[in-house]
N, C-alpha and C positions, 0 to 999 in steps of 0.2 A: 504494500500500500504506500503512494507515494503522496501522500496530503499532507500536510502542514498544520500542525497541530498548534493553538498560542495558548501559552502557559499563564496563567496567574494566580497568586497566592491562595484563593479559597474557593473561586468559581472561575469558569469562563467569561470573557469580556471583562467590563468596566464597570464601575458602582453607578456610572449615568444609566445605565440598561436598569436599575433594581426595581424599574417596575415588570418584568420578566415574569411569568413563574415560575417555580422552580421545582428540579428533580437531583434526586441523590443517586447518585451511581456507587460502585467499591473503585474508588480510586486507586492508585492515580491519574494524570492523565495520561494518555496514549497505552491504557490497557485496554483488553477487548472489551471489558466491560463500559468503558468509555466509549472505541467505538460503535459496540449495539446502540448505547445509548443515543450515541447521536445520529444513528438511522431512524432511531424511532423518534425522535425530536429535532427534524431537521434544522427549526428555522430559531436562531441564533439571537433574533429579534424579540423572539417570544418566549423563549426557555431559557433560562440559565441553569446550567448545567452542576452540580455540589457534589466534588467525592469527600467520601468515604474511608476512612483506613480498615474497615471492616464489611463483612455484610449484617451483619446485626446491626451495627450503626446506621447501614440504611432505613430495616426493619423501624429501628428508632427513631427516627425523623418522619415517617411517615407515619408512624404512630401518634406521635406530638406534632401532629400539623405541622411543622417546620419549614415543609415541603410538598407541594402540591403530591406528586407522586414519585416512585422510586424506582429501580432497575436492579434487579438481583438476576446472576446467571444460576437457571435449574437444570441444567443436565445435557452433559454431552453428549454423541454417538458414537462415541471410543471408548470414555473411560465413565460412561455412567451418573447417575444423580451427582448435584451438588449439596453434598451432606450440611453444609452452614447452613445452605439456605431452606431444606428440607427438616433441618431440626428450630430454625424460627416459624415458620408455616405451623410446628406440630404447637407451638406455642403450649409446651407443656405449664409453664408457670403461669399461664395467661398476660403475658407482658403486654401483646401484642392483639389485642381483642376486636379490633376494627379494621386489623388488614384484611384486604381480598385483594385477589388476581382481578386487574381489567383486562387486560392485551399481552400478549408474547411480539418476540422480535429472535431471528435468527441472524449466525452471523458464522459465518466460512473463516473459521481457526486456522493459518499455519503459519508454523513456530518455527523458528530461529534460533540456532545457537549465536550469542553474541556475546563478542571477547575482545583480548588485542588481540592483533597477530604479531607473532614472533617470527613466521618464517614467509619466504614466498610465497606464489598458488601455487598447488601441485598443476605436476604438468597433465595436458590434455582432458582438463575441466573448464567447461564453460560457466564461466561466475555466475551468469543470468538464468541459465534452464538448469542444471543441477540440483539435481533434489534428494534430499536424504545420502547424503553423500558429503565428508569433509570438502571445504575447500581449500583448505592449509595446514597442514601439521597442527597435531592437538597437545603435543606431547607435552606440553609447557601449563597448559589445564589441571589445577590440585583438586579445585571446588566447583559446582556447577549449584548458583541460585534459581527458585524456581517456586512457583504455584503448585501444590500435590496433584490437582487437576493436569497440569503440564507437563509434570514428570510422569502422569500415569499414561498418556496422550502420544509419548513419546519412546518409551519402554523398550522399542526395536533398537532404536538407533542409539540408546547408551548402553544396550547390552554389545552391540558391535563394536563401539567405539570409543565408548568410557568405562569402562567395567571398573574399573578401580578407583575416581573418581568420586570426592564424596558432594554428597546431594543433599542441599540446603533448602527445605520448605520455609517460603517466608508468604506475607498476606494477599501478594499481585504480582504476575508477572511483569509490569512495568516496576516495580520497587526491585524487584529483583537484577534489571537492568541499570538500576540506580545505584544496587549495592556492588554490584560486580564493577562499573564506570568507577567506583571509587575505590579501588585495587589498584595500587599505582603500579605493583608487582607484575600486574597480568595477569596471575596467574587462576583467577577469577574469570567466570564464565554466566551466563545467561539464558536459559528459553522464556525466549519473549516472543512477540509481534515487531517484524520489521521498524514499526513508527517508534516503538518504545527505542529501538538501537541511535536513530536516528537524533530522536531527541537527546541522547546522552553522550551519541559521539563515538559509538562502539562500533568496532568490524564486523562482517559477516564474517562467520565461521562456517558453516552449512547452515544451507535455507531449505525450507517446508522436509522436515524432520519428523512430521508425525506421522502414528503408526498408517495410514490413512488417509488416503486423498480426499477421501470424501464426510473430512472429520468438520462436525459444526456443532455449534455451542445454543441451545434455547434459553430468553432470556425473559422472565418475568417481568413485567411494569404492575406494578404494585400502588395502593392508593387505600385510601384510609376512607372506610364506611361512614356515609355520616353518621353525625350522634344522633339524629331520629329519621329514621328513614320510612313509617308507618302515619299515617293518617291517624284519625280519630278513632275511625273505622276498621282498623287496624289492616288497611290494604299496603302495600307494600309501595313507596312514592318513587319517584322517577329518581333516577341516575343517570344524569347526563356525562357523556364525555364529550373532551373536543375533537370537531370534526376535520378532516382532513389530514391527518396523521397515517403512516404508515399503518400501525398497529389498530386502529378504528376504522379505517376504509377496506370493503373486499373487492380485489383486481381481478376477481374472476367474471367472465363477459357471462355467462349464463345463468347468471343468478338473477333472485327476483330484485327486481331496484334499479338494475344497472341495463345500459345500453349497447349494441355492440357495436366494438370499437373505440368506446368511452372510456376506455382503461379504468372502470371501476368506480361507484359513486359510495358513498356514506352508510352503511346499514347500520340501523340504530341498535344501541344494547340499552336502552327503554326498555324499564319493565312492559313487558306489552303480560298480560294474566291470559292465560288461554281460554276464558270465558269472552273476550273483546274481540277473537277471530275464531268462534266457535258459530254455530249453526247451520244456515244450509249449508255457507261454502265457507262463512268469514270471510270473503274479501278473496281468499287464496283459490287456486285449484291443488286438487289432492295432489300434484306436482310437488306444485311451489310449497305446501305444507309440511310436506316431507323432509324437503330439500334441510330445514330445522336439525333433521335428527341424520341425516346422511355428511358431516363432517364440514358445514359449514362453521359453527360455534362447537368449544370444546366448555367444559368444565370439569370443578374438581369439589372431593368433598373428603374430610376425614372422619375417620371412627374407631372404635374400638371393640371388638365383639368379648359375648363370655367363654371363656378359654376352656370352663370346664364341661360345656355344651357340643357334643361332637355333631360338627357338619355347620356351626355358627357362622362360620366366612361362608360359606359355599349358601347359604341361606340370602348371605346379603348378596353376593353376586348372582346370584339366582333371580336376585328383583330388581337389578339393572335388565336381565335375559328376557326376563317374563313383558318388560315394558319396552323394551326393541330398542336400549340405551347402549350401542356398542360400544365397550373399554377399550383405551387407548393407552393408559399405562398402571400398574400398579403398583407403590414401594410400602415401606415401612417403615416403623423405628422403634426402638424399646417405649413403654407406655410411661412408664417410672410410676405405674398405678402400685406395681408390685414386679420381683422378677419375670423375668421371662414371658412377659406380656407384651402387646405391642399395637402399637396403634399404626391403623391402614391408611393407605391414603389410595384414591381411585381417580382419575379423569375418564371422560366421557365424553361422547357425541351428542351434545344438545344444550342448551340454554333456558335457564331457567325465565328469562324477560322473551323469550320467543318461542311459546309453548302452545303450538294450535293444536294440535291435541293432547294436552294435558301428560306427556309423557312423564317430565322431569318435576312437576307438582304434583303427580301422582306418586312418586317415589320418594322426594323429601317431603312430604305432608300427609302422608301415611303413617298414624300414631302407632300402628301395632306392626308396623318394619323397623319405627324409630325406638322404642321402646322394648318393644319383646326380641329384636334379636341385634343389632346394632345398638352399641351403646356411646356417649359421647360424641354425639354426629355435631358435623361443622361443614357448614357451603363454605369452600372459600373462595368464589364466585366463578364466571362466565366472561367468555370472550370469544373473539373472531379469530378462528383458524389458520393462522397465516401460510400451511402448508395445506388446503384442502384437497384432497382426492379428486 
């Protein structure tokens, strides 16, 4: 990536911009989690951009309004969940009581080893296409700093190539290029993201070094429930987001809403209650109805079943099956209810504010699935698909 990234002490831009609003990423800058961020908030005008030295620290700013919304990376397709940000979500302490998922953003990882060089190129290597492959002697490498994500991402080519090098987990791979740039020895090394080297002044050593070409990272936008989101009536009030945004607009021409050719218009994630496009048709043909529960909008929910109950997960998965709510991932984590217990977490195909027929209200508003065999259930909301089938 060759962009140009401007650095300043606590945000992006200048203190003139501070009518902005603002989102917290895990800093710092020119880590991937910077640039998802800034795919999903492109315009500079309107966002200013707050890292982070943690992802809890995000968690936390979004929790305490601080910041309109926030950007945590949840899981790769190399090396799997992002455990921080999977064990804030489980919010076992309840710290975090008003975070939900609005939007995901994807973002195409590959890592770099960045160092000095000590020696020439080797010969008959082309700097620019070489991939997973030194480009100069490593021999002078003691320590290699890194993201655990990055060094799990990466696994092939330090078992070829560093074997005996030791490996430094610290909170970002752009800190890690920070720490290694201040090794005046050399002997300090890096996997970062190109921009992170650039910014600190580091050599290529080998580029796109992951086990994986086709390695990328999905990335949560996060946002804080309001504190009353119910009516009198106890109906569930609107949640607007803003429109125009990567992460809120769907680029698919066949969808209901959009044009073809239009590259994509605005689908609302408005609670719509599937009583308001129920009847003869709602508004929809059985098409377009459909289209809801077929990988448009994903969600997610946590829970916990009783352990001493044989067949209690397969019960709750059973009324995702029975309501035609196809899984798209499943993880877990200890419950810290007691040992060896463990609280689930499920994503799905469908949305709870676009439910024409009552699929996904049928499933969390069902007292004797919430009660009698899932225990501890949590929406932690609904969003637009950005990878739809």
């Amino acid at each position: 990536m060759s962009s140009t990234i401007a650095i300043a002490p606590t945000s992006e831009g200048t203190r003139e911009r501070s009518h902005r609003r603002k989102v917290a990423f895990l800093g710092p800058f020119a880590s991937y989690s910077h640039q998802a961020t800034k795919s999903a908030f492109p315009n500079k005008d309107e966002w200013e951009l707050i890292p982070t030295t943690t992802i809890r620290e995000v968690f936390d700013e979004v929790q305490a309004s601080n910041v309109d919304f926030g950007v945590a990376p949840f899981e790769n397709s190399t090396h799997g969940t992002v455990s921080f940000t999977l064990d804030c979500l489980a919010d076992r302490a309840s710290t975090y009581p008003n975070i939900i998922i609005c939007g995901e953003a994807y973002l195409d990882v590959h890592h770099f080893l960045l160092g000095r060089r000590k020696a020439s190129l080797l010969p008959n290597v082309n700097v620019e296409t070489a991939k997973a492959t030194p480009l100069t002697s490593l021999s002078h490498v003691k320590r290699v700093y890194s993201h655990p994500q990055a060094f799990g991402q990466t696994a092939k080519f330090f078992a070829t190539y560093l074997k005996a090098v030791e490996t430094i987990e610290v909170s970002s791979t752009s800190k890690a290029a920070e720490l290694a740039a201040a090794d005046a020895s050399g002997e300090s090394a890096a996997v970062a993201g190109e921009v992170a080297g650039e910014m600190v002044g580091l050599d290529v050593l080998a580029r796109c070094i992951e086990d994986r070409e086709d390695n990328t990272t999905r990335f949560f936008v996060l946002r804080r429930r309001p504190c009353s989101s119910r009516s009198d009536d106890g109906v569930e009030q609107e949640v607007s987001l803003p429109e125009g945004l990567p992460w809120t607009t769907d680029r698919a021409e066949s969808l209901p809403g959009s044009s073809s050719g239009s590259g994509g218009s605005p689908v609302s994630m408005s609670p719509r209650p599937s009583s308001s496009v129920s009847g003869s048709n709602g508004g929809r043909d059985d098409a377009e109805k459909g289209d809801a529960y077929k990988g448009l909008y994903k969600s997610m929910v946590s829970f916990t079943v009783p352990h001493h109950t044989p067949g209690a997960l397969a019960d709750v998965l059973g009324s995702f099956k029975r309501r035609g709510l196809n899984l798209t991932s499943i993880n877990s984590l200890p419950s810290l209810i007691a040992p060896f217990q463990y609280l689930f977490f499920v994503e799905f195909e469908g949305n709870r504010w676009d439910d024409p027929e009552g699929r996904v209200s049928g499933l969390v508003g069902d007292v004797e699935w919430v009660e009698g065999v899932a225990e501890r259930w949590r929406g932690l909301g609904s969003w637009l698909n950005q990878r739809r089938r």
